[in-house]
C-alpha positions in Angstrom: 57.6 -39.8 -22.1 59.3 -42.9 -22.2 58.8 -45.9 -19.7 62.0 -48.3 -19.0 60.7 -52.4 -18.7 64.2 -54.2 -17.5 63.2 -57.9 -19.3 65.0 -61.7 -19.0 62.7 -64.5 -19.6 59.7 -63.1 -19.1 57.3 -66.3 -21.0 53.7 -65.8 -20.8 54.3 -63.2 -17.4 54.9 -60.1 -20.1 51.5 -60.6 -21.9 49.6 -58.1 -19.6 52.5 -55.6 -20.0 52.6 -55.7 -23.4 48.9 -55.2 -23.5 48.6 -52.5 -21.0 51.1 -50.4 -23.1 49.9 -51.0 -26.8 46.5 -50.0 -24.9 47.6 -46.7 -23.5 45.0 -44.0 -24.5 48.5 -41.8 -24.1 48.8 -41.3 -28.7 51.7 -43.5 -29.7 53.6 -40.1 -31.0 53.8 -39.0 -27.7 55.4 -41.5 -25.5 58.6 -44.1 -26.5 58.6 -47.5 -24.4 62.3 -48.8 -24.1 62.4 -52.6 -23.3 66.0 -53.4 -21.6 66.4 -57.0 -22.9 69.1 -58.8 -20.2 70.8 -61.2 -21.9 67.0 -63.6 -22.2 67.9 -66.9 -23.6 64.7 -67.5 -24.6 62.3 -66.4 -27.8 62.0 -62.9 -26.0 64.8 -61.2 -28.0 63.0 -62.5 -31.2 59.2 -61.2 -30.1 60.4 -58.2 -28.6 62.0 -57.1 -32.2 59.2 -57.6 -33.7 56.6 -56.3 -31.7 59.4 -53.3 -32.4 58.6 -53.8 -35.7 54.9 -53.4 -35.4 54.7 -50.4 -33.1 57.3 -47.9 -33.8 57.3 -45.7 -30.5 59.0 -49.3 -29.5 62.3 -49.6 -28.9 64.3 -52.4 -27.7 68.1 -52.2 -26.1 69.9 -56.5 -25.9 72.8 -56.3 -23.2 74.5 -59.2 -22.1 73.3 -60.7 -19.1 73.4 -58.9 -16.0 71.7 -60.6 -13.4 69.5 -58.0 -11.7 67.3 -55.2 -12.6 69.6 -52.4 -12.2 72.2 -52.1 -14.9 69.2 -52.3 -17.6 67.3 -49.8 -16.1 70.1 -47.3 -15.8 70.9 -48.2 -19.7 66.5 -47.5 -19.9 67.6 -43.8 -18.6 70.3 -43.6 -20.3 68.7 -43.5 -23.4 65.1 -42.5 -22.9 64.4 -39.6 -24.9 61.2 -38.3 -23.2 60.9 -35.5 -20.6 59.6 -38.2 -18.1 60.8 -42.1 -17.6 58.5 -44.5 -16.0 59.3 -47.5 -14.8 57.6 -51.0 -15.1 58.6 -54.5 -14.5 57.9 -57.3 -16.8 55.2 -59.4 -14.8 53.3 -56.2 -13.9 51.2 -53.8 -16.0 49.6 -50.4 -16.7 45.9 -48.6 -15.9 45.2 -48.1 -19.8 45.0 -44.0 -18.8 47.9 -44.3 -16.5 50.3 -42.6 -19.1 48.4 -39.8 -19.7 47.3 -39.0 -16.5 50.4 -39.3 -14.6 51.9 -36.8 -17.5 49.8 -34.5 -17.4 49.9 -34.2 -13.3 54.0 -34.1 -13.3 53.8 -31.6 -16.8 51.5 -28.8 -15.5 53.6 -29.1 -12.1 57.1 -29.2 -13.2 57.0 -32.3 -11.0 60.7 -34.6 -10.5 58.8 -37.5 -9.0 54.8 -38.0 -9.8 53.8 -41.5 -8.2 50.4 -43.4 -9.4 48.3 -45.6 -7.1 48.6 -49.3 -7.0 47.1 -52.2 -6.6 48.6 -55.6 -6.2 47.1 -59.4 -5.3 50.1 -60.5 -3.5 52.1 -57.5 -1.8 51.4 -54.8 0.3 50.4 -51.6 -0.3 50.6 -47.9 1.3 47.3 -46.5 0.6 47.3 -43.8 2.9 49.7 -42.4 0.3 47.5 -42.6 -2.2 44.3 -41.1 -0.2 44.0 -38.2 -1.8 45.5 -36.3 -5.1 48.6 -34.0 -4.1 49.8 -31.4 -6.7 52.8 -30.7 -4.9 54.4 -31.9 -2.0 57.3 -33.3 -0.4 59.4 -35.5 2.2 58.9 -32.8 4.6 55.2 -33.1 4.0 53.6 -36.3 3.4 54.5 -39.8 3.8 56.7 -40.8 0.9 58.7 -42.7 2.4 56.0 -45.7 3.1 56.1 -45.8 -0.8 59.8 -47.2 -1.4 59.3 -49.4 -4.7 60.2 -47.8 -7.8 57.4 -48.2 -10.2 56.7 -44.0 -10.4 57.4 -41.5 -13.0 60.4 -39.6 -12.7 61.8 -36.1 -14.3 64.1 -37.7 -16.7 66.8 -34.3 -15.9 66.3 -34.5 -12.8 67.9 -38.2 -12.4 71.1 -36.9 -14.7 70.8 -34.0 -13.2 71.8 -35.5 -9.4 73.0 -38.6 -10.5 70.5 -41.1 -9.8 71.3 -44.1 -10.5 70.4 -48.0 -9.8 73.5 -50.2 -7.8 74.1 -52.8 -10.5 74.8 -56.8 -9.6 73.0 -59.1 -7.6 71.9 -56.9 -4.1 69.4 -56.6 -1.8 67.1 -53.1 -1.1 68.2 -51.4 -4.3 64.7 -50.0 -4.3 64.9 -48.7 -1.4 68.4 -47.0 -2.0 66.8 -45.4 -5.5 64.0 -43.7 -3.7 65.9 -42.3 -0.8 68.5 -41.0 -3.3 65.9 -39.4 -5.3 62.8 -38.1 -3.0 65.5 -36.2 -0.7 66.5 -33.8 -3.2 63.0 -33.8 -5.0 61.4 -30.1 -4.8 58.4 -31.0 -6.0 56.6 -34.6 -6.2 53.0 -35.0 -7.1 50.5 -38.1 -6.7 47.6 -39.5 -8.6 44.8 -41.2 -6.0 42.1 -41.2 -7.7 43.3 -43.0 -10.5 45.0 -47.4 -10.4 48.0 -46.5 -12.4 50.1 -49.6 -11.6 48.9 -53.0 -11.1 51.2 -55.5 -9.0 50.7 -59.2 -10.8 51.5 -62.2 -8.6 52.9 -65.1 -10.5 52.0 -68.3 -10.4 55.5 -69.8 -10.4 56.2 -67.8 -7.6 58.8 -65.7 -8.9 58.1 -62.4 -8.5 61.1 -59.7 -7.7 61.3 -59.9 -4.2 60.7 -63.3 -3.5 64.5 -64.5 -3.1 65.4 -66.1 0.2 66.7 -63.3 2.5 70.6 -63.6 3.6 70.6 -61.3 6.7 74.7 -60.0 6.9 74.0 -59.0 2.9 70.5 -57.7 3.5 71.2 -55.4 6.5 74.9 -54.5 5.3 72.5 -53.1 2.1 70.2 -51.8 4.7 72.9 -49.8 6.4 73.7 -47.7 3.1 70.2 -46.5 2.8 70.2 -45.5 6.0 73.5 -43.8 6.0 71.7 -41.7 2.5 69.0 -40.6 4.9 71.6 -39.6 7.3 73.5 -37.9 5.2 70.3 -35.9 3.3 68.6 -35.0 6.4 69.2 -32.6 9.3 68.4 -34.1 12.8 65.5 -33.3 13.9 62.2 -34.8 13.6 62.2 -35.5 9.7 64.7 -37.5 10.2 63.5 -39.5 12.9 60.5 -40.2 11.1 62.2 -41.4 8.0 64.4 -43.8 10.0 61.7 -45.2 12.4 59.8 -46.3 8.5 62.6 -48.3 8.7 63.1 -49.5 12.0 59.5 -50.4 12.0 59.3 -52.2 8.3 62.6 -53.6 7.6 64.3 -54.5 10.7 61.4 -54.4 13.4 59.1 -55.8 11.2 61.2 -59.0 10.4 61.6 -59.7 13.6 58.0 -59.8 14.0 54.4 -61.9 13.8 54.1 -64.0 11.5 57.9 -64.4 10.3 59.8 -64.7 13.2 58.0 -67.1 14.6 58.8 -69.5 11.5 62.5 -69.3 12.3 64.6 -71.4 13.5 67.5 -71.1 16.3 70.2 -70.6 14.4 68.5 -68.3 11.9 66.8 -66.0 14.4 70.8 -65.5 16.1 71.5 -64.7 12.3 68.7 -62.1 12.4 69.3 -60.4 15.9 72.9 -60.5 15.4 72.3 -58.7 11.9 69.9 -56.4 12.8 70.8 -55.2 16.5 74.1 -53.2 15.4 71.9 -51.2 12.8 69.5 -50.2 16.2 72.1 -49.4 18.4 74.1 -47.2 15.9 71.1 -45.3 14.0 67.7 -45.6 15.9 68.6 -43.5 19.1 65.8 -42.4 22.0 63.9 -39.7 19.8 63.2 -42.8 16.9 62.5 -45.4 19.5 60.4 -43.1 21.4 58.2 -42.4 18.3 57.1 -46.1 18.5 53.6 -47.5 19.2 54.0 -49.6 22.1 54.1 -53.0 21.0 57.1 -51.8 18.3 59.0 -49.9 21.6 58.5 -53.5 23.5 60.3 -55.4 20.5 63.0 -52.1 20.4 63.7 -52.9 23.9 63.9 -56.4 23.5 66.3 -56.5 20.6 68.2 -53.7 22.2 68.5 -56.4 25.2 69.3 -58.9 22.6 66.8 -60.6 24.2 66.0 -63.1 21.2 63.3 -65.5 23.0 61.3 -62.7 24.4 61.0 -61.2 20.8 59.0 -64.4 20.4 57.0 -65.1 23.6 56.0 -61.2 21.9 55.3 -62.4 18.5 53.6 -65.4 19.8 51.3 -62.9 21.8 50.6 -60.2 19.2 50.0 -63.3 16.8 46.6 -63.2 18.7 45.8 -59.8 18.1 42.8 -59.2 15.5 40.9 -56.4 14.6 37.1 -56.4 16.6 34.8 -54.8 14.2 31.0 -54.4 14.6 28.5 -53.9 12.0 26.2 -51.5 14.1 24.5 -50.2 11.2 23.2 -49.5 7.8 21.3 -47.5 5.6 21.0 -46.4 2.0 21.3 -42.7 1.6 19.8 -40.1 -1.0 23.3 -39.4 -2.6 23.1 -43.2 -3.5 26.0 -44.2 -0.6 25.6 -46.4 1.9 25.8 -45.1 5.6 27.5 -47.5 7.9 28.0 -46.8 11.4 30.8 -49.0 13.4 32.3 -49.9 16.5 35.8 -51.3 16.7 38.4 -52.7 19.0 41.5 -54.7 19.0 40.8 -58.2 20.4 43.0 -61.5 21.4 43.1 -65.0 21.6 40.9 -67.9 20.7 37.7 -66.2 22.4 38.4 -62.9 20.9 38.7 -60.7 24.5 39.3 -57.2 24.4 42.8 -55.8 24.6 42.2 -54.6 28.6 44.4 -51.8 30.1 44.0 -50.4 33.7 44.0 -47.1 35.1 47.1 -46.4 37.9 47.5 -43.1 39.9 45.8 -41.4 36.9 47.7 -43.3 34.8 47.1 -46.2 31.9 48.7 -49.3 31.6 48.3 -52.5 29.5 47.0 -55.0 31.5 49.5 -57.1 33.4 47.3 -60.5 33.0 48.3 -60.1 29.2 51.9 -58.4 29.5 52.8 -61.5 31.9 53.0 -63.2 29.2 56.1 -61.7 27.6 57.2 -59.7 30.0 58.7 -60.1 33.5 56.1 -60.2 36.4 54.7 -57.0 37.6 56.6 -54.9 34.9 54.2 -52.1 33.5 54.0 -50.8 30.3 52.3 -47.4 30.3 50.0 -46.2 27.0 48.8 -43.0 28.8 49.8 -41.0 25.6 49.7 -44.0 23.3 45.6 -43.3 23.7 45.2 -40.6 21.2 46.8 -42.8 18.4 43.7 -45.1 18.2 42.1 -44.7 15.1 40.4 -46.8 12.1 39.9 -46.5 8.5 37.0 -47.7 6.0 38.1 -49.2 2.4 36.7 -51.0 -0.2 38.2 -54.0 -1.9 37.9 -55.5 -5.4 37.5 -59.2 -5.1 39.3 -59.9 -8.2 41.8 -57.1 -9.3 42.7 -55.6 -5.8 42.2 -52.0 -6.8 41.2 -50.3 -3.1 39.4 -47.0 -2.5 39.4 -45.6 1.1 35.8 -44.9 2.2 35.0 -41.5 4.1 34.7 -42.1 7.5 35.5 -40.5 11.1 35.9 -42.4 14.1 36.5 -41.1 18.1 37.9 -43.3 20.8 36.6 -44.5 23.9 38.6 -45.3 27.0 35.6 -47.5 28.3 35.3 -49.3 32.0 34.6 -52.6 32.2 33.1 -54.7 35.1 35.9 -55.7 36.0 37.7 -52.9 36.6 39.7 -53.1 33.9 39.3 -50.8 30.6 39.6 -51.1 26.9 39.8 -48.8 24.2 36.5 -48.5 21.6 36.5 -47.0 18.6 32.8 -45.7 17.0 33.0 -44.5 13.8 30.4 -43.3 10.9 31.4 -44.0 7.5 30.3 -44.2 3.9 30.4 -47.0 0.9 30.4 -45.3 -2.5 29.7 -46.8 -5.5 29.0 -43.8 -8.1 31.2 -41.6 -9.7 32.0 -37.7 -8.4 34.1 -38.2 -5.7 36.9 -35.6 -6.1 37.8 -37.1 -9.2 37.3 -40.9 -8.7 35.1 -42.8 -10.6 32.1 -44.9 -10.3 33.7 -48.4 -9.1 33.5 -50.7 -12.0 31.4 -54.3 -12.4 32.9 -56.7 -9.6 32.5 -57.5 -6.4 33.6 -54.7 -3.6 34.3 -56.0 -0.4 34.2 -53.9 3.0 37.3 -53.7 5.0 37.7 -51.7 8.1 41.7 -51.3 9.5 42.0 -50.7 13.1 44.8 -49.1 14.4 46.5 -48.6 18.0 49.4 -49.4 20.5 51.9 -49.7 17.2 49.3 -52.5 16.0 47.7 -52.6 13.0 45.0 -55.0 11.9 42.6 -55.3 8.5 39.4 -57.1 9.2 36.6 -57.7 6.9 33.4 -55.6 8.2 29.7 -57.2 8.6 30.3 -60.6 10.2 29.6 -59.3 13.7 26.6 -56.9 13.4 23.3 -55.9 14.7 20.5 -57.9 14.1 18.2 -55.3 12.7 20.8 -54.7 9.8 20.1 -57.7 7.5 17.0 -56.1 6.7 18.1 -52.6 6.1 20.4 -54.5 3.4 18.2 -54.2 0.3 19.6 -53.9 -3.3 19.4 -50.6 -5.4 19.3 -49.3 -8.6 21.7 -46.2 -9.0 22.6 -43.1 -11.6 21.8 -43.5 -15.3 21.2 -46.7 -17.0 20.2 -47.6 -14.2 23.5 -49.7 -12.4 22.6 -52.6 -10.0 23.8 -52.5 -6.5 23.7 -55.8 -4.4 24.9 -55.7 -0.6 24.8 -58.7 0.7 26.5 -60.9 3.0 28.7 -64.1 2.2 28.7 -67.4 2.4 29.3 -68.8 5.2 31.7 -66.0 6.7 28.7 -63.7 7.0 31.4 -60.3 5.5 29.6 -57.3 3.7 30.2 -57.5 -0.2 28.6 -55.0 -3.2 28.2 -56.6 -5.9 28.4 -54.0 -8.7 26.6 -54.5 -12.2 25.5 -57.8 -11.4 28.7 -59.4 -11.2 27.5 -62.6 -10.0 24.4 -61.6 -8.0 21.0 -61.2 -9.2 18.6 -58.3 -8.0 15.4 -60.7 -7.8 17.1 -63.0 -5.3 17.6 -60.8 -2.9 14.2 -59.2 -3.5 12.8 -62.3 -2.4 10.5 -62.5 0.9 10.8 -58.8 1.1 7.3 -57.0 0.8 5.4 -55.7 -1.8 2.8 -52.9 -1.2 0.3 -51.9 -3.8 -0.4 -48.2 -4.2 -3.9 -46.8 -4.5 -5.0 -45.6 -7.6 -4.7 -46.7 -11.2 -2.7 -47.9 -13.4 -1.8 -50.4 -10.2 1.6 -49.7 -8.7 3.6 -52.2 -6.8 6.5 -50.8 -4.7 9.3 -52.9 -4.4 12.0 -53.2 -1.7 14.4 -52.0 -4.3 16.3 -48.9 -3.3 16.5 -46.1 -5.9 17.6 -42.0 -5.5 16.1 -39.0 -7.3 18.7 -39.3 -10.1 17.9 -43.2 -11.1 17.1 -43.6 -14.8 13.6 -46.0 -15.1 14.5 -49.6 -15.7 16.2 -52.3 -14.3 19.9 -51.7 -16.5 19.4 -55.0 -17.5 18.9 -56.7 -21.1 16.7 -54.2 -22.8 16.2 -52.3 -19.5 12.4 -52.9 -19.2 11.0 -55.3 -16.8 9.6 -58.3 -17.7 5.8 -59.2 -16.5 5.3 -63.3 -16.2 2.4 -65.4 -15.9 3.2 -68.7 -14.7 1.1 -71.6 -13.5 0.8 -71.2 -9.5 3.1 -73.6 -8.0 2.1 -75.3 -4.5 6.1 -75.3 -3.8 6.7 -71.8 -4.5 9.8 -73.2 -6.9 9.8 -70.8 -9.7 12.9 -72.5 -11.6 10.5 -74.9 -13.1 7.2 -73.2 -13.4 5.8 -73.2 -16.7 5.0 -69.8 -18.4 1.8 -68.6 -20.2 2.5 -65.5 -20.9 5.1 -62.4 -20.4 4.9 -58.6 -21.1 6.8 -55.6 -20.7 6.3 -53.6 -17.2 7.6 -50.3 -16.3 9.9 -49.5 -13.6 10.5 -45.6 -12.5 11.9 -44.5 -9.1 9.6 -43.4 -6.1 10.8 -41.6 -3.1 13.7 -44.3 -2.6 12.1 -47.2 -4.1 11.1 -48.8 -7.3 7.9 -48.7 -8.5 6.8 -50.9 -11.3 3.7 -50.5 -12.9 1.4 -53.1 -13.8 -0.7 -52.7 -17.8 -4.3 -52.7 -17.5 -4.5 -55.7 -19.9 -2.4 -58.0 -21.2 -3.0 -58.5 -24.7 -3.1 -62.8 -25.7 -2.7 -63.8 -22.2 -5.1 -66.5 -21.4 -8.0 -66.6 -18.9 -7.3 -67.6 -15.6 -5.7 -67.4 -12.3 -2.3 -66.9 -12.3 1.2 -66.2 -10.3 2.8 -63.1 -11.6 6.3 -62.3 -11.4 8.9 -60.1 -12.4 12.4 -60.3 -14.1 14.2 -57.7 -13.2 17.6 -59.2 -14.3 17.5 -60.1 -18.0 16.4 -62.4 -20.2 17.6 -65.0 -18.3 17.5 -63.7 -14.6 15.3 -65.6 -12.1 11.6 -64.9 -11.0 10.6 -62.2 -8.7 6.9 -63.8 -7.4 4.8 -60.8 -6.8 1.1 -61.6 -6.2 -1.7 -64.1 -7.3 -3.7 -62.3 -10.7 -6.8 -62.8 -12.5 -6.8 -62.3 -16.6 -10.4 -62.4 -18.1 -11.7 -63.2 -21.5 -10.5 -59.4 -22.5 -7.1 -59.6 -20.9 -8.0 -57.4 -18.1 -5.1 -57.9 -15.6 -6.5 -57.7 -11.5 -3.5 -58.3 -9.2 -4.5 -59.7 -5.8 -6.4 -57.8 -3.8 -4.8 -58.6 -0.7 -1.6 -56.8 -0.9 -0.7 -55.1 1.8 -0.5 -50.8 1.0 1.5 -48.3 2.0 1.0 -46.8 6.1 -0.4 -43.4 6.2 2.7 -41.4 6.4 4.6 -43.0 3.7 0.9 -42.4 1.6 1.5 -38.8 2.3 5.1 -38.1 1.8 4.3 -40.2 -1.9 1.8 -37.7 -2.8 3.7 -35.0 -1.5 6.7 -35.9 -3.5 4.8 -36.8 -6.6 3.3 -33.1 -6.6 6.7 -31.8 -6.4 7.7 -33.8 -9.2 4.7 -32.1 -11.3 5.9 -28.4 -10.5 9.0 -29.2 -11.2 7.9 -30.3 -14.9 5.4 -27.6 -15.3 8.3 -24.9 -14.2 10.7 -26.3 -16.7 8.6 -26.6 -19.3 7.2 -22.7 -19.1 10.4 -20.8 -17.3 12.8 -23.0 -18.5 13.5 -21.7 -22.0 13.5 -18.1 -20.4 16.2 -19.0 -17.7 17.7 -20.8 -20.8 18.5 -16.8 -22.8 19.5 -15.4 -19.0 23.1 -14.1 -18.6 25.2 -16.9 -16.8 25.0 -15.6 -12.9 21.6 -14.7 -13.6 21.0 -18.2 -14.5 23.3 -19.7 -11.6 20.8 -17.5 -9.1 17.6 -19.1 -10.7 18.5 -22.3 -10.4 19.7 -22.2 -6.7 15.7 -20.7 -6.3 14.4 -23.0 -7.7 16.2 -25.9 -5.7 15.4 -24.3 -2.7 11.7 -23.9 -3.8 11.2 -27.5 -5.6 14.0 -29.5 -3.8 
C-alpha cells in the first residue's frame, strides 16, 4: 500500500497529514507513504527528510518545480511499490482506520478503484455515493461519476496497466480527466460508507486547490477533453447520457447558475456563455437535455438561445427558492432512535410561499404568476412527469468536523389543492436520528454536536435546510434528554439559540443533562426505598448511572432558596444516589438515611452531570436527628396505567433473572442451534 502526497510549501497546512498518517492503525510494515516534494523553497525539504528519517515506511522524492499537482503525482505512481496507491493532498488528512479499511475492501475484492467517504468544511460533497457500502460495482451501476476528485485508492497495475496518468503543467479539471480515464475501464470499484476515510481541510489563507480564479476559454477548452473521454469510452445510449448531463448540470449549467452568475459582470457573463454554449450545442443533444429537472431544461434552453439576461432574471428567481421543512414530530424509540415525522416543500421569496403549479386539461404546469417572471407571458412549462422526482433525504451533521451520516427515512409526495385553485407539491416523510452504534456497520456517532438536516429535492432543484425551526407545538416537550447503551452515553436534543434548529448533543459536548431536566416533572413511585422518575429517557439496554464523573448520581442538600437560583445555594450535605432505567425512564433512588447530614428542612437536588455539573432541584426533604431522609410528600405519582405497565415490567424483569440464573447454565452446555432456539423462546416468552 503506498499513498502519493504531491507537496510545495505546505507550512503549518501539512501538520494534520502528517499526523493522520504516522497515526494509521494500518502496521507501518505494511504500507509505504511517498511524499512528492515540488521544488518547496521553504524548510519542507529539510522536515520531510527527516521525518524520513524517523519513520522508515517514509519516503520522500525532491523534483524541481513543477507548478501543479500532476507531474508529482505521476512520479508518486511511478514509484510506489504497494499493490494499491492512495492519494492525499497536503492540507487534507486521513480517518486514523482509513488505510486499513479501504485495503482490506479493494484486497478481498480484487477492486481497481475503492473510494472512502468524505467529509469536508468548505466543499461539497456527494453523499448519496457514499450511502451505503458497495463491494462491487460500476459506472454502469451506481453514481460514480458525482465523485470526480481524486482522493481514492487505486489498483496500482491497473493505472500502468491502461495508462493512467495525470496531464502535467498548470490546467484546469485534471481531476476530472483522471477519473473519467480511470472509472470507464474499471471492472470492479468498491466503496466504504460507513467509515470518514478522507477529511477535506479548509485553509485559512484561502488557498486550497481549487480556489484559483476561473479563465473560461482555458476551463471549458479542458472541459471539452473530458467530455470527448466519455464520448469516446461509452456507447450511446443512456449511460452515456447520464454521464454527460453530471456535467452539463455541475460544470457548465451549474456556473451559469444561483448564486455565481448573478455575481458577474457584463463582460464576464458574454465570456461564460460564449465559452460554454459551443460545448451544449456539440455534446448535450435532446436525450441529455431531456433528462433535466425543469428548472436545469429552462437554463438549457436559455443558453441554447444564448439568451444571457434571461439566465439571470432565472437565477435571480431560483435565488428565492428554499427548502420548507416542518418539524411535525418526535419521539424517542425503544431501539434508542429518535422517530421524526416531517412534512416538506420547496418555498419562495421573502414570505416563504409555496412553489404553486396548476392543473391544465389533465395536465401540470408551474404556475405562470411565478414563470412570468423569467419567462415570456403566458409561456407554460409543464412538470406533469417532473412529479415523481420529488423526494427528500434526512442526514445528520457534525457541527465541528463535518463528518455526515444519512438518516433512514421514506417520504411520498403530495400533489395538494390549494384554495386558490392552484396546487403545490408536499412531501411527508417518517425518519429516524441514530446515535448508537449497529447500523450496518456504522458506528455510534462520537462526542459533538449532531445537527439535523433534511435535503428536499424536485423540478431539478435542490435545497439543504436545517430541520426543527418550523414545528408543532406539542414537540418541545416530547424533546427530553436520554441516557443510552453501556456507560451510559448522554443524549441532549435540543433546540438552538435563537434559530430554533434541532441539534444532539452527544456525550455532553457542551450541554448538560440537568438543564434540560429542568421544569420537567418528577413523580414519586409508591413503595420503599422512594423512587423518583425522572423525565430522562432511557431503553432496556441502558447501563445504571448517569456516564458522568464516577457514574453515580450525586444527592445534594442545599439551603432552600426563595429565588429558586441554585448557582449560589449553599450546600450541607451530598451523597451518592442510584440511577437504573425503568420502562423508558430514569429512576433514581433516594437512601433511607443520610449518614452526617444535619436536621432540618432542606431542598434536594441531583447532579446528574459530574462533579461540576449544575443542580437538578427535585423536592423539599426533611432529615431528622437520625438522618432519616422523607422527601416531600406532595409529589405528584405515577397515573394508573403507567402504575401498571411498571409493575408489569418489573415482574418481567424478575423472571427473567430467575430464568437465567436456574436454565441458564443448562442452555449454556446445549449444542449451538439448540441454544439459538432457546433463546428465541425465551424472547418471545420474557420480551
Amino acid at each position: 500500500m503506498s499513498v502519493v502526497i504531491p507537496v510545495y510549501n505546505p507550512g503549518k497546512y501539512l501538520d494534520p497529514c502528517i499526523a493522520s498518517l504516522v497515526g494509521q492503525t494500518m502496521p507501518a510494515g505494511e504500507f509505504e507513504v511517498l511524499f512528492v516534494d515540488d521544488g518547496s523553497t521553504d524548510d519542507t525539504p529539510e522536515r520531510l527528510d527527516a521525518l524520513a528519517e524517523r519513520h522508515p515506511h517514509f519516503r520522500v522524492i525532491h523534483i524541481p518545480n513543477s507548478g501543479w499537482p500532476g507531474k508529482p503525482r505521476n512520479i508518486g505512481v511511478e514509484a510506489a511499490r504497494g499493490e494499491y496507491v492512495q492519494f492525499l493532498d497536503q492540507d487534507d488528512h486521513l480517518g486514523t482506520d482509513a488505510l486499513r479499511r479501504l485495503y482490506a475492501l479493494g484486497h478481498r475484492n480484487g477492486s481497481d478503484i475503492v473510494i472512502g467517504k468524505v467529509a469536508s468544511n468548505f466543499r461539497g460533497v456527494p453523499h448519496g455515493v457514499f450511502r451505503k457500502n458497495r463491494e462491487r460495482c460500476t459506472l454502469r451501476n451506481a453514481p460514480l461519476f458525482d465523485s470526480l476528485t481524486p482522493h481514492k485508492m487505486f489498483r496500482t497495475a491497473f493505472l500502468r496497466e491502461h495508462g493512467i496518468a495525470y496531464p502535467e503543467g498548470k490546467r484546469r479539471l485534471e481531476d476530472q480527466l483522471y477519473m473519467m480515464k480511470a472509472y470507464i475501464p474499471a471492472q470492479v470499484v468498491s466503496i466504504l460508507g460507513t467509515y470518514t476515510c478522507y477529511h477535506y481541510s479548509k485553509r485559512d489563507d484561502g488557498k486550497n486547490a481549487g480556489s484559483a480564479k476561473l479563465v473560461p476559454e482555458g476551463y471549458y477548452g479542458n472541459l471539452r477533453e473530458v467530455l470527448d473521454v466519455v464520448v469516446a469510452g461509452t456507447e450511446p445510449g443512456a449511460l452515456r447520457d447520464r454521464v454527460l448531463r453530471r456535467f452539463y448540470r455541475v460544470e457548465m449549467l451549474g456556473r451559469l447558475s444561483e448564486p455565481a452568475v448573478l455575481t458577474y459582470d457584463d463582460a464576464f457573463l458574454r465570456e461564460m456563455t460564449d465559452a460554454v454554449r459551443p460545448l451544449a450545442l456539440d455534446f448535450m443533444g435532446g436525450s441529455v437535455h431531456d433528462g433535466l429537472g425543469p428548472v436545469l431544461r429552462l437554463r438549457s434552453e436559455l443558453l441554447r438561445a444564448d439568451d444571457a439576461a434571461g439566465l439571470v432574471r432565472l437565477a435571480r428567481f431560483a435565488s428565492s427558492v428554499r427548502g420548507g421543512v416542518r418539524l411535525e414530530d418526535l419521539a424517542w424509540q425503544q431501539d434508542g432512535r429518535i422517530a421524526v415525522r416531517i412534512s416538506a416543500r420547496l418555498v419562495h421569496g421573502e414570505d416563504r410561499e409555496p412553489l404553486t403549479l396548476v392543473r391544465r386539461d389533465g395536465r401540470v404546469y408551474l404556475d405562470p404568476a411565478v414563470t412570468d417572471r423569467f419567462l415570456p407571458a403566458g409561456e407554460l412549462v409543464d412538470v406533469t412527469d417532473d412529479l415523481r422526482g420529488f423526494t427528500a433525504e434526512l442526514s445528520l451533521r457534525d457541527r465541528e468536523t463535518a463528518v455526515e451520516w444519512p438518516c433512514p427515512a421514506s417520504f411520498t409526495a403530495e400533489v395538494a389543492d390549494r384554495p386558490d385553485g392552484t396546487c403545490e407539491v408536499v412531501l411527508h416523510g417518517t425518519g429516524h436520528l441514530a446515535t448508537e452504534g449497529g447500523r450496518k456497520g456504522r458506528g455510534s456517532l462520537p462526542r459533538g454536536f449532531w445537527d439535523a438536516w433534511v435535503t428536499v429535492r424536485g423540478l431539478g432543484v435542490v435545497r439543504r435546510t436545517r430541520l426543527g425551526a418550523d414545528r408543532a407545538e406539542h414537540v418541545a416537550d416530547r424533546c427530553v434528554p436520554a441516557l443510552l447503551s453501556g456507560g451510559p452515553r448522554s443524549v441532549i436534543p435540543y433546540f438552538t439559540d435563537p434559530h430554533g434548529n434541532l441539534t444532539l448533543d452527544v456525550a455532553r459536548r457542551g450541554k448538560r443533562t440537568a438543564a434540560y431536566l429542568r421544569g420537567r416533572t418528577v413523580l414519586r413511585m409508591p413503595g420503599t426505598p422512594v423512587q423518583l422518575r425522572l423525565d430522562l429517557f432511557t431503553t432496556g439496554a441502558t447501563a445504571p448511572g448517569t456516564g458522568a464523573g464516577d457514574g453515580a448520581p450525586e444527592l445534594v442538600l442545599t439551603k432552600p432558596s426563595d429565588d429558586g437560583d441554585l448557582a449560589e445555594a449553599t450546600v450541607v450535605h451530598s451523597a451518592p444516589g442510584g440511577l437504573r432505567p425503568a420502562l423508558d425512564r430514569a429512576h433514581l433512588t433516594l437512601p433511607r438515611r443520610l449518614p452526617g447530614a444535619p436536621e432540618g428542612t432542606w431542598q434536594l437536588s441531583v447532579r446528574l452531570d459530574g462533579g461540576n455539573g449544575p443542580l437538578l432541584p427535585l423536592c423539599t426533604a426533611d432529615v431528622d436527628g437520625s438522618g432519616r431522609l422523607r422527601p416531600d410528600g406532595g409529589l405528584p405519582v405515577p397515573d394508573p396505567v403507567l402504575l401498571r405497565q411498571l409493575i408489569t415490567e418489573r415482574r418481567r424483569a424478575a423472571a427473567r433473572r430467575a430464568v437465567r440464573s436456574v436454565v441458564g447454565p443448562v442452555v449454556r452446555r446445549l449444542p449451538a442451534k439448540a441454544r439459538k432456539k432457546a433463546r428465541r423462546l425465551a424472547a418471545r416468552v420474557f420480551g
